[in-house]
N, C-alpha and C positions, 0 to 999 in steps of 0.2 A: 636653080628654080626658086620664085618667091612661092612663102606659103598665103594660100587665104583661106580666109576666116569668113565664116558665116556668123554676122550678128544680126541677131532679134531682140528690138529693143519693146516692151510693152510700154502701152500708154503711159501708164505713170511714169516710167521711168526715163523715156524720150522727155515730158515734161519738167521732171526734174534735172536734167540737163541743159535742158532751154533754157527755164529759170538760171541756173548756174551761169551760162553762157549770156544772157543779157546783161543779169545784176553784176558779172563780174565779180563774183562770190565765192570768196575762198582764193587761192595762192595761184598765180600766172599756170604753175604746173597744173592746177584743177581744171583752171578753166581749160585751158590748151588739151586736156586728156577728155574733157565733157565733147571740145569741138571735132576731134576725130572720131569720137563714140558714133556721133549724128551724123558724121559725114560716110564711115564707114556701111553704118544703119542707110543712109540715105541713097546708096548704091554701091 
């Protein structure tokens, strides 16, 4: 059985991921861990 996770990301923090994920900012593993964050947040 998979496990899931309920993620709740607040404003700032979603934004601070965005930014990360557009500027590409900071190491492949950051940005790749910002895009699952949003995506897991996002549904």
């Amino acid at each position: 059985m998979q496990k899931q996770y309920i993620l709740r990301l607040s404003d700032t923090e979603r934004r601070e991921l965005l930014e990360v994920v557009r500027k590409f900012k900071g190491t492949n593993e950051k940005v790749r861990r910002a895009q699952i964050l949003l995506d897991v947040n996002s549904g």
